[in-house]
C-alpha positions as CSV (number, residue, x, y, z in Angstrom):
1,X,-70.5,23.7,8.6
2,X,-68.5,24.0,5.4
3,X,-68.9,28.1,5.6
4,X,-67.3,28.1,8.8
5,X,-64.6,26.0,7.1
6,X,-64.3,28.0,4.9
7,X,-63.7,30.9,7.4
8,X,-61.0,28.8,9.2
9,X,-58.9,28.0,6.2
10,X,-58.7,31.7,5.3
11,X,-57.4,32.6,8.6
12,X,-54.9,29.7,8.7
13,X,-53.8,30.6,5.2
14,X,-53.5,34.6,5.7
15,X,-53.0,34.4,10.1
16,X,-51.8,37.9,9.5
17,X,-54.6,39.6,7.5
18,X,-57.5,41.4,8.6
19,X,-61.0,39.5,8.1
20,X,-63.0,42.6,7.8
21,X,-66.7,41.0,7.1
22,X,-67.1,37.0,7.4
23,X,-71.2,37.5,7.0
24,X,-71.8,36.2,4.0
25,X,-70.8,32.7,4.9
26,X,-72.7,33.2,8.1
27,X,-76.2,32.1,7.9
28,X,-79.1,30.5,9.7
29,X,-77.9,26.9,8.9
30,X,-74.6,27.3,9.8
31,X,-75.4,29.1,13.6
32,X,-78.1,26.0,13.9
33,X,-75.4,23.5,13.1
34,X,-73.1,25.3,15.2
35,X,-75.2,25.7,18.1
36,X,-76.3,21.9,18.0
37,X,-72.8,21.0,17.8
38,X,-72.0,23.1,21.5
39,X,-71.4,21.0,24.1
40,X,-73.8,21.7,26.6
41,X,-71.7,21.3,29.7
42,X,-69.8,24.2,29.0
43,X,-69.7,28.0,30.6
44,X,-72.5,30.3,29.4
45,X,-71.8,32.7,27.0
46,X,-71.6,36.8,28.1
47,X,-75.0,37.4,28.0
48,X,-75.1,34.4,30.7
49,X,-77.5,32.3,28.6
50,X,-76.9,28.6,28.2
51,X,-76.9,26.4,25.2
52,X,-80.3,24.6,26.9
53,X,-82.0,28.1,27.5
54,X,-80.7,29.3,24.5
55,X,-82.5,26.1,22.5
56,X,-85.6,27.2,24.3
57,X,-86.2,29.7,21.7
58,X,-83.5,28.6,18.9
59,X,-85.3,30.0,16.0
60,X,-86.0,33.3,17.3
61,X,-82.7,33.7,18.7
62,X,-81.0,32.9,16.1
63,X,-82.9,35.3,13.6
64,X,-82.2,37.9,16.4
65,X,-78.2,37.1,15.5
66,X,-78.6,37.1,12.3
67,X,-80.6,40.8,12.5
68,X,-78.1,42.1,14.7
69,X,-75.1,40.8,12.5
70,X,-76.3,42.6,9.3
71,X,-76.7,45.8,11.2
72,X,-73.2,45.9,12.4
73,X,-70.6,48.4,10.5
74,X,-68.8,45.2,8.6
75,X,-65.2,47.7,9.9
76,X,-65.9,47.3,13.0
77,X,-64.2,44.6,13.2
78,X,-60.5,43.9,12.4
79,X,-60.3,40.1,13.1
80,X,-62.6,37.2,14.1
81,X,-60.7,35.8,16.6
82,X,-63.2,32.9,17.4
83,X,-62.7,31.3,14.7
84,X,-59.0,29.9,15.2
């Protein structure tokens, strides 16, 4: 998950900048990792899917993301908060 470290150090270095478009260190590998690294005991996400249902289908889903992510306006967005 070194992109996502990446994303974390930039947010601790600059707390009080806006992160307009972290997408480019987001990619399949790091949402697999990420997911696999969920503990699976936790509360669903909003869509109300959990980390086992969700792993049903883990490579479709997470192409789904990943196609959803790229369409987003990348100023949508001010800051990813998720990430602190």
């Amino acid at each position: 998950m070194n992109e996502l470290s990446k994303i974390r150090e930039l947010v601790k270095r600059n707390p009080h900048n806006k992160i307009q478009n972290v997408t480019h260190y987001i990619n399949k590998e790091t949402l697999t990792s990420s997911h696999h690294s969920m503990d699976a005991t936790k509360a669903s996400g909003i869509d109300k899917v959990g980390k086992v249902d969700y792993q049903s289908s883990l490579n479709e889903n997470i192409n789904n993301l990943l196609s959803r992510m790229k369409r987003q306006n990348p100023f949508r967005y001010d800051v990813f908060t998720f990430i602190k």
